[in-house]
C-alpha positions as CSV (number, residue, x, y, z in Angstrom):
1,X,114.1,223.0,8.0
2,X,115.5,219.6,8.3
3,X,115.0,219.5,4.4
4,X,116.5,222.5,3.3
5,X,119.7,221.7,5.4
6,X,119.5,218.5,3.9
7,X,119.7,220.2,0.3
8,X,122.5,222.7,1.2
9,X,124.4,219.7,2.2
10,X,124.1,218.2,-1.3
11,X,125.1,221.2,-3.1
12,X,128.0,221.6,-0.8
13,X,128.9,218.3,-1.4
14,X,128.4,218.5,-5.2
15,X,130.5,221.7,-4.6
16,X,133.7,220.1,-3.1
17,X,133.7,217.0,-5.8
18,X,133.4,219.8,-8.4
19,X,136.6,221.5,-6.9
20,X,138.4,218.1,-6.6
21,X,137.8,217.4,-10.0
22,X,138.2,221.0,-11.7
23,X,142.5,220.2,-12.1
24,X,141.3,217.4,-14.1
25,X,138.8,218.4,-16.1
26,X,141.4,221.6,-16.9
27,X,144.4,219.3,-17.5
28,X,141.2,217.6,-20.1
29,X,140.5,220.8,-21.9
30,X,143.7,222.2,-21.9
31,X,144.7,219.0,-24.0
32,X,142.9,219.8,-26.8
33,X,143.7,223.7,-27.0
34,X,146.5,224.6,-29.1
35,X,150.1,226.5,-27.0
36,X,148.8,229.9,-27.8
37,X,145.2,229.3,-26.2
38,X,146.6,227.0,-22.9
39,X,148.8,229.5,-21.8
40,X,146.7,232.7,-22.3
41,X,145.2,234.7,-19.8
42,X,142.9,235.1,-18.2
43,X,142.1,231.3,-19.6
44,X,139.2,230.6,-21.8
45,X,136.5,227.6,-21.7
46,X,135.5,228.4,-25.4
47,X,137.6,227.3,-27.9
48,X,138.2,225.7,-31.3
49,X,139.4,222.2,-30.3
50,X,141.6,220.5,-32.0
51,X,143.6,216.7,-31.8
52,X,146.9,218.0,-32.9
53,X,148.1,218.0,-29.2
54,X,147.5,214.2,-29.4
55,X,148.6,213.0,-32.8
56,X,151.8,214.5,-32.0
57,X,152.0,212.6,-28.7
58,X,151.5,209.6,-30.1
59,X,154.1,210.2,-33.2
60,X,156.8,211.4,-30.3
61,X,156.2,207.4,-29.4
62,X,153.7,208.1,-26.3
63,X,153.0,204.2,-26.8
64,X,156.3,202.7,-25.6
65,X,155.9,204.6,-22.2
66,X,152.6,203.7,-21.8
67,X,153.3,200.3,-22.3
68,X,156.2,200.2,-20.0
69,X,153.9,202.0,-17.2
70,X,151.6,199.1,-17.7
71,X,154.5,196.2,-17.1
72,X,156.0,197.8,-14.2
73,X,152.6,198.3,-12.6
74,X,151.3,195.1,-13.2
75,X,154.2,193.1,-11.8
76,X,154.9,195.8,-9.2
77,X,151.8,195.1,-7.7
78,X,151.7,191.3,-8.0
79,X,155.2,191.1,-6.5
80,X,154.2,193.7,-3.7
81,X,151.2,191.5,-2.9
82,X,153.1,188.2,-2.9
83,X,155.3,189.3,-0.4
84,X,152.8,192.0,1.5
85,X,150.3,190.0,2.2
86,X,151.2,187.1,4.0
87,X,153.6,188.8,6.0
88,X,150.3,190.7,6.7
89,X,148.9,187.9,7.6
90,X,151.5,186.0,10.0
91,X,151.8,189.6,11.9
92,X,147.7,189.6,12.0
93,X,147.1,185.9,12.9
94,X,150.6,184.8,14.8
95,X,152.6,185.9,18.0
96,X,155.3,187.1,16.2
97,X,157.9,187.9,19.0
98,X,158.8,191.8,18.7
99,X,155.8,192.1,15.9
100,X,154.9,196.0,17.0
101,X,158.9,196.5,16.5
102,X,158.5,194.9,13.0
103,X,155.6,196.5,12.2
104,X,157.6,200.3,13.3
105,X,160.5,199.3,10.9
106,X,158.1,198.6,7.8
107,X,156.8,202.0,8.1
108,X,159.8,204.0,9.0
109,X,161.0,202.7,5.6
110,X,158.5,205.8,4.6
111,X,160.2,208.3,6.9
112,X,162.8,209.1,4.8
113,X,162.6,211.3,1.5
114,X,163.2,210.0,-1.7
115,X,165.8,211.9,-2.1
116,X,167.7,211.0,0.9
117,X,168.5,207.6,-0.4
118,X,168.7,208.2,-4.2
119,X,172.6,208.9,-4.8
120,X,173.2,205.2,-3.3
121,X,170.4,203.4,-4.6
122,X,171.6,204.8,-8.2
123,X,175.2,203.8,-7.6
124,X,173.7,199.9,-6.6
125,X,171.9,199.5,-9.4
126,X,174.6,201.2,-11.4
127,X,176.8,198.0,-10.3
128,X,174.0,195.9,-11.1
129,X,174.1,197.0,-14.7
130,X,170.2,197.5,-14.3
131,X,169.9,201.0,-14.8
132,X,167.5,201.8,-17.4
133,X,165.4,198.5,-17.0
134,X,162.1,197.7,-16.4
135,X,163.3,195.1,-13.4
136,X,165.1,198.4,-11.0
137,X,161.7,199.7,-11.5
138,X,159.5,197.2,-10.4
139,X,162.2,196.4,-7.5
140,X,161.8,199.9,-6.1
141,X,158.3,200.5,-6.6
142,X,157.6,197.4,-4.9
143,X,159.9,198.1,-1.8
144,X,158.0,201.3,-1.3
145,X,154.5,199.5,-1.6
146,X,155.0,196.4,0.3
147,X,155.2,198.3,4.0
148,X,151.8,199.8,2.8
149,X,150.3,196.6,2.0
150,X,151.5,195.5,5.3
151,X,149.9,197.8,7.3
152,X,146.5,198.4,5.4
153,X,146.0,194.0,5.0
154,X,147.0,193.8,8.8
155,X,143.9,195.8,9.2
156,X,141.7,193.5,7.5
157,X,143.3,190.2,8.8
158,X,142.5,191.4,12.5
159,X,139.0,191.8,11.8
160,X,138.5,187.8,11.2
161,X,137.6,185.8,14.0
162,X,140.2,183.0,14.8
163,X,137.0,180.6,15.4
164,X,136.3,180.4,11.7
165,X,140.0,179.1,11.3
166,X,140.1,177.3,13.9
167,X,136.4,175.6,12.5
168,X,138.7,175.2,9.0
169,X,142.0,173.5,10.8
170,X,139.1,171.2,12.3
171,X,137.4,169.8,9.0
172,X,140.6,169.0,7.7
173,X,142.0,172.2,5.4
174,X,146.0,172.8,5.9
175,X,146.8,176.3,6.5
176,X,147.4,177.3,2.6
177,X,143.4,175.9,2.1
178,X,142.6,178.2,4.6
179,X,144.5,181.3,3.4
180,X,143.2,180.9,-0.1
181,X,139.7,179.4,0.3
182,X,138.9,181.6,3.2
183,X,140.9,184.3,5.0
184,X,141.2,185.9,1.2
185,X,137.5,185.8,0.1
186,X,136.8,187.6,3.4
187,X,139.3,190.0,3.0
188,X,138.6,190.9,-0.9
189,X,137.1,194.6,-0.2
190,X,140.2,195.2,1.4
191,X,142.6,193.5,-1.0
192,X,141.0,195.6,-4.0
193,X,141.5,198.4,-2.2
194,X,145.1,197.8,-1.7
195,X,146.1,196.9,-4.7
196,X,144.2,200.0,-6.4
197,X,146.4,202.1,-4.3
198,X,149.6,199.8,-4.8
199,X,149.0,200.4,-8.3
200,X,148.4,204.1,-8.8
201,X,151.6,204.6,-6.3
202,X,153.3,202.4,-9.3
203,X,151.4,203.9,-12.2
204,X,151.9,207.9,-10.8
205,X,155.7,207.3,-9.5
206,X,158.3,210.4,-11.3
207,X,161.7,210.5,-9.0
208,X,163.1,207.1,-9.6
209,X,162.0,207.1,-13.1
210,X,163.6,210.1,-13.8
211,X,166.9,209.1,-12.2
212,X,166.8,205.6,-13.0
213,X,166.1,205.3,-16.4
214,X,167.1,206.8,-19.7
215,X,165.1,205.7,-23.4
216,X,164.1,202.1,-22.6
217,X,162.3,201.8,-19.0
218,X,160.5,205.4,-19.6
219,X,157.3,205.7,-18.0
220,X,154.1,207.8,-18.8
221,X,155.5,210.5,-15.9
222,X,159.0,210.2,-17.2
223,X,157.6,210.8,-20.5
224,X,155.2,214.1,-19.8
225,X,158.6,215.8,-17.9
226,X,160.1,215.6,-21.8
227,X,157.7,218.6,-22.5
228,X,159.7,220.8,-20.2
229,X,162.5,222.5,-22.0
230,X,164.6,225.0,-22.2
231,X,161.8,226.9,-24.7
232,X,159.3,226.9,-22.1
233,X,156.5,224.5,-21.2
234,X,154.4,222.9,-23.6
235,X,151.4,223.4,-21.9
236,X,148.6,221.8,-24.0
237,X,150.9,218.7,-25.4
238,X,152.1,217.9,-21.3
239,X,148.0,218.1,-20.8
240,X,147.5,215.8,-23.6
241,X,150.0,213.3,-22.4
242,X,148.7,213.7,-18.9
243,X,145.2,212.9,-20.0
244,X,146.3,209.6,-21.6
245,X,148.8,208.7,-18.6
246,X,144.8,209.5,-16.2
247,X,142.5,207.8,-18.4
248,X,143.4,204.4,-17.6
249,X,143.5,205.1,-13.8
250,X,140.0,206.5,-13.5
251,X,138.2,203.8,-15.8
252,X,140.0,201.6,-13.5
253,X,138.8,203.7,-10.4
254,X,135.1,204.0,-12.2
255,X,134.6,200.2,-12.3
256,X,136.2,199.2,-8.6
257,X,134.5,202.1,-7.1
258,X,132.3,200.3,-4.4
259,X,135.1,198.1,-3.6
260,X,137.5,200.6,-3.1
261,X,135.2,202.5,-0.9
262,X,134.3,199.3,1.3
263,X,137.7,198.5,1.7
264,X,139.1,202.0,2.9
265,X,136.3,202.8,5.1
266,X,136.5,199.7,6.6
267,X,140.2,200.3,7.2
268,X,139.4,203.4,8.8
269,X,136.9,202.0,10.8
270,X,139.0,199.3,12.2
271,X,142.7,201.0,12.4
């Protein structure tokens, strides 16, 4: 009995990833249909592919978005983690006076919608003569990240015991050696993990990009909303774009797998 149930529970469990990953693995199939075949129905799994979908993508300039996605998630994250996580860390490790009040403000920052605080943020940066850069990106994307980074690296900082720094301040190492050569390494699981998510926040952000930039900061989401017209919607070429804008966030996902995993269960475990 107890192996049967044990089998049921696989196939269920095969079952639900299967249903988590069907919108993908239609966005992956509707790529390489052509418009008459991606918007037919009922839809069909047999088809004549066909690369057209992409090789017009990439003439339409596919590559300049992409590589813009890359720069503002790159330096969105390193500038969300420079700041993030040592205030994680002096919130974790110090008596900061009114810390839980500090803490409530970093994540309210999250209460409001988007689109509560988007006429003045464009008028700002509008008198900043930085719309349409790469830099109002990064700025934004890393004030929405850094109160997350906050709050998940607070999580892991707690967990270390202030004996092993207190055994580090005693040999000799200044409080930089002992942030760097060993609060970090202990905390790596959970720093991978947050900077996955810091990332595919950055990578997979459409409202300020839309609003905020024009033809030289595009990103990959900016980009895919171009096959929405006033014709209709390009259903295979959107799913081609899409693909290529998903790719490089589930290789990434594929090969940081068991860290990822560590470092949100063990967030779960001790929030």
């Amino acid at each position: 009995m107890k192996r049967l149930l044990g089998k049921l529970l696989t196939v269920l469990t095969y079952l639900i990833a299967f249903l988590y990953f069907f919108p993908i693995l239609w966005i992956l199939l509707t790529g390489f249909k052509n418009e008459g075949e991606a918007v037919i129905i009922p839809p069909t799994f047999f088809f004549e592919p066909t690369l057209d979908n992409y090789k017009l993508v990439w003439d339409l300039g596919v590559r300049e978005f992409f590589q813009n996605s890359v720069i503002v998630t790159i330096f969105t994250t390193l500038f969300s983690l420079l700041l993030g996580v040592p205030a994680a860390y002096a919130l974790a490790m110090y008596k900061v006076k009114k810390g839980n009040d500090i803490l409530f403000w970093f994540i309210s920052t999250k209460f409001l919608p988007i689109a509560g605080v988007i006429v003045p943020v464009y008028l700002i940066f509008k008198n900043l003569n930085l719309l349409d850069s790469l830099l109002s990106l990064v700025i934004l994307y890393s004030a929405m990240n850094i109160p997350i980074i906050i709050w998940m690296m607070r999580t892991f900082f707690l967990d270390i015991s202030n004996e092993i720094i207190e055994a580090a301040a005693i040999d000799g190492a200044t409080g930089l050696q002992c942030f760097f050569k060993i609060v970090l390494p202990l905390v790596r699981p959970g720093l991978i993990s947050t900077s996955l998510l810091c990332m595919v926040f950055a990578w997979n952000e459409f409202f300020f990009g839309i609003t905020l930039t024009y033809t030289n900061a595009g990103t990959l989401p900016v980009y895919m909303s171009t096959f929405m017209t006033q014709e209709g919607l390009f259903w295979a070429k959107m799913s081609a774009a899409a693909t290529i804008s998903i790719l490089p966030v589930l290789i990434l996902g594929w090969f940081t797998q068991k860290q990822l995993v560590q470092g949100l269960t063990a967030g779960a475990v001790k929030g």
